[in-house]
C-alpha positions as a Markdown table, in Angstrom:
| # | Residue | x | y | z |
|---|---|---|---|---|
| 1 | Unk | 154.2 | 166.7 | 194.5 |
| 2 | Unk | 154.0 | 162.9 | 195.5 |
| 3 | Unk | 150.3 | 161.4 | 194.7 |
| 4 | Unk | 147.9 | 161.0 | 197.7 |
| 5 | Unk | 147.6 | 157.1 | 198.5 |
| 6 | Unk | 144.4 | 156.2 | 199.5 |
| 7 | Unk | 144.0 | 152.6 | 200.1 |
| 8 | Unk | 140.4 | 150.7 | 199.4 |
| 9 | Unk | 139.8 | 153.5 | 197.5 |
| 10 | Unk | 136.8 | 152.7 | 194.8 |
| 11 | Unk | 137.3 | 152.9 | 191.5 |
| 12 | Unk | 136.5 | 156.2 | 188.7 |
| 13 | Unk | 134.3 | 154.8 | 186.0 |
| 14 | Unk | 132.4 | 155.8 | 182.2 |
| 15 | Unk | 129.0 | 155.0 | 181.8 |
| 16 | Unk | 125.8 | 156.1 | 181.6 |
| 17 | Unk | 123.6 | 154.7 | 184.4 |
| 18 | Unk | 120.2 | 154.8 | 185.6 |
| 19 | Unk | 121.0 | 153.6 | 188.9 |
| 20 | Unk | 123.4 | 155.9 | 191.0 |
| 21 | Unk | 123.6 | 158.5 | 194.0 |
| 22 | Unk | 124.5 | 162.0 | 192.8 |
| 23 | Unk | 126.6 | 163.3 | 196.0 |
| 24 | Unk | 128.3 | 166.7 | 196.9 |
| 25 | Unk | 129.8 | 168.3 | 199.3 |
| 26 | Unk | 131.0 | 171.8 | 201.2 |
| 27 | Unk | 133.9 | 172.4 | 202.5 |
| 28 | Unk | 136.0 | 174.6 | 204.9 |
| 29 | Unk | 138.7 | 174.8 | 202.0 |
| 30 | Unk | 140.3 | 172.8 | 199.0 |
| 31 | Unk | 142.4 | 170.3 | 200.8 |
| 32 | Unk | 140.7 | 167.4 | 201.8 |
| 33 | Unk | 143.9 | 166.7 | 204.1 |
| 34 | Unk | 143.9 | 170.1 | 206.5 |
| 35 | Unk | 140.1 | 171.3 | 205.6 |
| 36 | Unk | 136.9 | 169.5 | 206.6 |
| 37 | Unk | 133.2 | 169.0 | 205.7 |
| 38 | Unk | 130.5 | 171.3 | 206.6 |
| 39 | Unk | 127.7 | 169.8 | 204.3 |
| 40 | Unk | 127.2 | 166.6 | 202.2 |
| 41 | Unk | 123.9 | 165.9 | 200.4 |
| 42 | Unk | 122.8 | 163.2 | 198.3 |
| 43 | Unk | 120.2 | 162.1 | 196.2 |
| 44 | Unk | 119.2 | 158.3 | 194.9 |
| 45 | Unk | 118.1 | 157.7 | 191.9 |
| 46 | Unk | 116.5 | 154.8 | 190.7 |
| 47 | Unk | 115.6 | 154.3 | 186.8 |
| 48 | Unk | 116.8 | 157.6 | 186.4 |
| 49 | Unk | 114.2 | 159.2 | 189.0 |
| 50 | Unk | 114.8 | 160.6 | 192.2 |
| 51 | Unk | 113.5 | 158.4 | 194.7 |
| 52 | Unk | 115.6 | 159.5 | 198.4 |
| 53 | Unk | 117.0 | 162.8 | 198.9 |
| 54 | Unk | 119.8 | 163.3 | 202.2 |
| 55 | Unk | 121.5 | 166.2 | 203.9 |
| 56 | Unk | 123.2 | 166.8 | 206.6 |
| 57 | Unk | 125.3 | 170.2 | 208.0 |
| 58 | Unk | 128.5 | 168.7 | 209.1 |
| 59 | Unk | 130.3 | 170.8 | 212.7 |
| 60 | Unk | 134.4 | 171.4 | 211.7 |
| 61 | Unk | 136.9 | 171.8 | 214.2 |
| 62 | Unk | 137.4 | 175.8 | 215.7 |
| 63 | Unk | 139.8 | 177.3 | 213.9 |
| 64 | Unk | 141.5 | 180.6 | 213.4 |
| 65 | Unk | 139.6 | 182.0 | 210.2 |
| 66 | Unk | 140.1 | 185.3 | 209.1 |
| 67 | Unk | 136.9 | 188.0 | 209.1 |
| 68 | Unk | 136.9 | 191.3 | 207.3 |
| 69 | Unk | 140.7 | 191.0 | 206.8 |
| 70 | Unk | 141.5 | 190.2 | 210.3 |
| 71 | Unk | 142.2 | 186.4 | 212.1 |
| 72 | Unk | 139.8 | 185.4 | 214.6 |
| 73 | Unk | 138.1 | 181.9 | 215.7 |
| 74 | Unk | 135.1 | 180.5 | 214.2 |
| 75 | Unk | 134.0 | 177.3 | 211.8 |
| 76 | Unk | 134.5 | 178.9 | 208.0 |
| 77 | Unk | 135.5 | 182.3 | 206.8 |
| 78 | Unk | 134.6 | 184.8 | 205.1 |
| 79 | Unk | 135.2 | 183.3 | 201.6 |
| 80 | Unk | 133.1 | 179.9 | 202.7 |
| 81 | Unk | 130.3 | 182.0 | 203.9 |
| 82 | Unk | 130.3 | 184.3 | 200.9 |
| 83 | Unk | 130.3 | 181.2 | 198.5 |
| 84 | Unk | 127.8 | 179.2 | 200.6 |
| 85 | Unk | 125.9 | 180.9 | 202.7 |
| 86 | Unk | 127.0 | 178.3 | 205.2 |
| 87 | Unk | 127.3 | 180.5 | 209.2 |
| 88 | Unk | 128.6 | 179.6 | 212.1 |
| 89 | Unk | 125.5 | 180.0 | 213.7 |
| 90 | Unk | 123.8 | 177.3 | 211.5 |
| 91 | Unk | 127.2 | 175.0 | 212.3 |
| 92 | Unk | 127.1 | 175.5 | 216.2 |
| 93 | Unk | 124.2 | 173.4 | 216.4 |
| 94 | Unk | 125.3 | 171.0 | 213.4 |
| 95 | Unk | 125.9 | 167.2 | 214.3 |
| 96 | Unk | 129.9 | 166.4 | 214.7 |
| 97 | Unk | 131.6 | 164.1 | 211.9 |
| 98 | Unk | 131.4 | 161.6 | 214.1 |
| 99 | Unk | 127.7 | 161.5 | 214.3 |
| 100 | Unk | 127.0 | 162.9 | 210.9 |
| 101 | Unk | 129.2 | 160.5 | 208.8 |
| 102 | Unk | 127.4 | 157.3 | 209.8 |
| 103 | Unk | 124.3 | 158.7 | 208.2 |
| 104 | Unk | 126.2 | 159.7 | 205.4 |
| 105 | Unk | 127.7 | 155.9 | 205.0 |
| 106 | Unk | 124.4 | 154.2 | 205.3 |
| 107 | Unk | 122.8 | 156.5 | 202.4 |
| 108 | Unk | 125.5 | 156.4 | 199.9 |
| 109 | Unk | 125.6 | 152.2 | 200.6 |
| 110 | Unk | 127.3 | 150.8 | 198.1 |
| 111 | Unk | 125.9 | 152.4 | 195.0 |
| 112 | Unk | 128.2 | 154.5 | 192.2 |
| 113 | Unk | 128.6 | 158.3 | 193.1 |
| 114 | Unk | 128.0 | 160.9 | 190.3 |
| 115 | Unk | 129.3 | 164.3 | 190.7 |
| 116 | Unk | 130.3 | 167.1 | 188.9 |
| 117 | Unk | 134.5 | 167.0 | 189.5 |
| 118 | Unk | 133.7 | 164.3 | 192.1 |
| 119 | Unk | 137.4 | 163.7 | 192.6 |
| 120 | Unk | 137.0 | 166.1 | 194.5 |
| 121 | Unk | 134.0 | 165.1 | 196.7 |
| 122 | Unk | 135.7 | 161.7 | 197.1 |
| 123 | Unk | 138.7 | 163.0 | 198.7 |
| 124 | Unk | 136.8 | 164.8 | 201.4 |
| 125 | Unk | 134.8 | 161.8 | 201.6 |
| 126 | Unk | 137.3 | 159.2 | 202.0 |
| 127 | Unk | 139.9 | 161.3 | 204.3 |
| 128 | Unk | 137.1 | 162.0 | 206.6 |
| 129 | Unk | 135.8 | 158.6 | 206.7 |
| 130 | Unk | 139.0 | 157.4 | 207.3 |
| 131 | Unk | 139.4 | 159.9 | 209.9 |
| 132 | Unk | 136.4 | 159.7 | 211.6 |
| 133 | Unk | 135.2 | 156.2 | 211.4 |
| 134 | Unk | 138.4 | 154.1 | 211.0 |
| 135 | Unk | 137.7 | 152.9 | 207.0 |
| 136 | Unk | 137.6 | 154.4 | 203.9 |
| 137 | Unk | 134.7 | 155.2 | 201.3 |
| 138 | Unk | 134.9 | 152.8 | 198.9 |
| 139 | Unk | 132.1 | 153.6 | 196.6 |
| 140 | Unk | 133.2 | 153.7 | 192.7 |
| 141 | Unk | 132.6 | 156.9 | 191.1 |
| 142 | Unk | 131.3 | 159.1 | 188.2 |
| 143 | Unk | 132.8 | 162.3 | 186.8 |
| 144 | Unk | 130.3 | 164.8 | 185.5 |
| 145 | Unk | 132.4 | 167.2 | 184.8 |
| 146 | Unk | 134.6 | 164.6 | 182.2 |
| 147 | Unk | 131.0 | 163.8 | 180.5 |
| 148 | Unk | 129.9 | 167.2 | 180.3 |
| 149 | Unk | 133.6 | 168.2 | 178.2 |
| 150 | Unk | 133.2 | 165.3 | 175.8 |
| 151 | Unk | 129.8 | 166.1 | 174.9 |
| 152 | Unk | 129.9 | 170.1 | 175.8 |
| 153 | Unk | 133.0 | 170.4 | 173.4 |
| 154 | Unk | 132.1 | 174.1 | 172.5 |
| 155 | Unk | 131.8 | 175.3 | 176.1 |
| 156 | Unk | 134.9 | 177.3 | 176.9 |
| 157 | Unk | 134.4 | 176.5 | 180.5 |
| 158 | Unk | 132.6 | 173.7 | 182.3 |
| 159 | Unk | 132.3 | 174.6 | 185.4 |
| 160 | Unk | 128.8 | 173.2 | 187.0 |
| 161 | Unk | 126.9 | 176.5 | 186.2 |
| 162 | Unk | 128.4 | 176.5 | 182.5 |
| 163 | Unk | 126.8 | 172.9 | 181.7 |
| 164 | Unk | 123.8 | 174.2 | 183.3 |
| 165 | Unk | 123.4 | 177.3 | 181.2 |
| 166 | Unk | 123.9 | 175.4 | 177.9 |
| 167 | Unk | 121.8 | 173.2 | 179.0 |
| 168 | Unk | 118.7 | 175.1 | 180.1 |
| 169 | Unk | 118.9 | 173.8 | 184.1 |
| 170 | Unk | 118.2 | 176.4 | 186.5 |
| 171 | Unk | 121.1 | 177.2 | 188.5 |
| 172 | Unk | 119.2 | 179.1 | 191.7 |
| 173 | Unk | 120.8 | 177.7 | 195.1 |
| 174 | Unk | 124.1 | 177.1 | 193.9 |
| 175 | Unk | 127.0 | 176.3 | 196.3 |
| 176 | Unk | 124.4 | 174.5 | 198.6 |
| 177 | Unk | 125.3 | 170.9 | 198.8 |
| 178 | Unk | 121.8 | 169.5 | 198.2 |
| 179 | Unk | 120.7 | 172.1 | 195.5 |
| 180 | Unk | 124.1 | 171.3 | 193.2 |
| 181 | Unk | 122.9 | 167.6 | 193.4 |
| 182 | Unk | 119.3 | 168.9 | 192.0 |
| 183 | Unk | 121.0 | 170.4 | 189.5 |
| 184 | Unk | 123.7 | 167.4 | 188.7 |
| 185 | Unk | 120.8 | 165.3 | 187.8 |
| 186 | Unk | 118.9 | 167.2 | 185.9 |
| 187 | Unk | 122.5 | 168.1 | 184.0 |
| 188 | Unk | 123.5 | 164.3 | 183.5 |
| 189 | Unk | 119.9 | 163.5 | 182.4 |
| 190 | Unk | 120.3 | 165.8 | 179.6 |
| 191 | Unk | 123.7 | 164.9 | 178.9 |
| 192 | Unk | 122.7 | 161.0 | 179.1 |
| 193 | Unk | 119.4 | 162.0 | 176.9 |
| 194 | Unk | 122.1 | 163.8 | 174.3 |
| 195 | Unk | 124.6 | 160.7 | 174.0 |
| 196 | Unk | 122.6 | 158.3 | 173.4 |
| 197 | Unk | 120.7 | 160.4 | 170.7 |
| 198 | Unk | 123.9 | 160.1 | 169.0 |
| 199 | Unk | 124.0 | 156.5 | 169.1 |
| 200 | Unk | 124.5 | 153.6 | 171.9 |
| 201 | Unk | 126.3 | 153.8 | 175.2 |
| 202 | Unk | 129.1 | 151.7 | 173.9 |
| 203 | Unk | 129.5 | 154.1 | 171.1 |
| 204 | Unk | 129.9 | 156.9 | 173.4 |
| 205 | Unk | 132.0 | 155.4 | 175.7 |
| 206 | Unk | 134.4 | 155.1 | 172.3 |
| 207 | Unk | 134.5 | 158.6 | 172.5 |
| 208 | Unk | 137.0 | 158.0 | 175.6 |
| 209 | Unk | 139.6 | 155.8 | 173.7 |
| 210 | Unk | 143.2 | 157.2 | 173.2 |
| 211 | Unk | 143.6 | 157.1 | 169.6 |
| 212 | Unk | 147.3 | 156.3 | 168.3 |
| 213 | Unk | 149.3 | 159.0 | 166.4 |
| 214 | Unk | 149.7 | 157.0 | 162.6 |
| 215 | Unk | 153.4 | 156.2 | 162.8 |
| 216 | Unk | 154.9 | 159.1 | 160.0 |
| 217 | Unk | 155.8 | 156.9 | 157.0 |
| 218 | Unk | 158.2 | 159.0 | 155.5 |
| 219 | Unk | 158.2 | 160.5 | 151.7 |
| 220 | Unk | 158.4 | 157.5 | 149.0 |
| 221 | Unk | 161.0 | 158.8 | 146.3 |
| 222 | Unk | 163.3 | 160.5 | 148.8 |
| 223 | Unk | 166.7 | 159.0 | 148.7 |
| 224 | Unk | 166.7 | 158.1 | 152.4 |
| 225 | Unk | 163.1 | 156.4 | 152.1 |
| 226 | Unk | 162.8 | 153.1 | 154.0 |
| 227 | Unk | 166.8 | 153.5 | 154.8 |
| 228 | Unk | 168.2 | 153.4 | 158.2 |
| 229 | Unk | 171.0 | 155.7 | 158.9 |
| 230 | Unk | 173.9 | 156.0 | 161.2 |
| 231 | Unk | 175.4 | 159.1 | 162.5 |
| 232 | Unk | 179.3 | 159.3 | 162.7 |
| 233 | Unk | 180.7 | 162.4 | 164.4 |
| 234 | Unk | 184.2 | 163.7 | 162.6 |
């Protein structure tokens, strides 16, 4: 399958900020190309405290969703509104992505996005700005999710409530946008606390480095050691 281009699109970083915007998102589905928004949240923080929170429902297109096995019309089905909680009543009333994204640009400015698999997040983001409002989100991002594996090593999974359980954040409210970004923070501020316990940000940034497989020397005293050979068939 061919890689999505997405043009202007910012740039994935490592560090270990104190100055970001934790962002995430709900969706209708997985495919930020033929499903849409239906929440984003965000929260600024500022020396490593949380000084803005934002939220917004976001209306989707009516579509043919299916409901207790059947296909009908409505926002999100029954697998959304499991997972979320998110109803087309609350949706009927909810600002179109028109009107909604705006409010989302201003807030997220130009800071760097943290989120946990925030790949993800940017995708719906930047489609439906460039949808919507003609231009793409630009913002460089953050992986959670690629911190909490090098540091989490023993975890067998690290799915967002995973980290949270290892690390003693309450995980109450999942699946709402605004209440995974509570609980983003509080997981990369333990994460950030635990890296840098272990030495500087530039050591743990090291972690990240490809090391090189030692080229295989071969075994001194072998007859063929430091020979080249040549292959003739007969």
């Amino acid at each position: 399958m061919a890689k999505i281009q997405r043009p202007g699109k910012g740039e994935s970083r490592l560090c270990l900020p104190r100055d970001y915007v934790v962002v995430d998102t709900e969706t209708t589905g997985l495919s930020s190309e033929n499903c849409d928004l239906i929440e984003v949240s965000a929260l600024r923080v500022r020396g490593g405290d949380v000084v803005k929170t934002f939220s917004t429902l976001v209306r989707p297109p009516w579509r043919e969703v299916q409901r207790n096995g059947e296909w009908t019309e409505g926002y999100v089905d029954d697998f959304i509104q499991g997972l979320t909680g998110i109803t087309d009543e609350m949706l009927q009333d909810a600002p179109f992505p028109q009107d909604a994204l705006p409010q989302v640009e201003k807030f997220l400015g130009d800071d760097l996005l943290l989120g946990h698999n925030v790949g993800f997040d940017m995708a719906f983001l930047y489609d439906s700005f460039q949808k919507y409002l003609g231009r793409p989100c630009r913002n460089d991002s953050l992986d959670h999710l690629r911190i909490a594996r090098k540091l989490l090593p023993e975890l067998p999974h690290h799915k967002l409530g995973d980290v949270a359980a290892a690390l003693g954040v309450p995980y109450e409210g999942a699946h709402r946008a605004l209440n995974d970004c509570r609980i983003t923070y509080a997981c990369y501020e333990k994460l950030r606390a635990l890296a840098l316990s272990q030495g500087t940000e530039e050591d743990f940034l090291r972690l990240f480095e490809k090391k090189k497989k030692p080229r295989y020397p071969g075994i001194p005293g072998h007859p063929f050691y430091g020979k080249h050979l040549a292959f003739a068939g007969g």
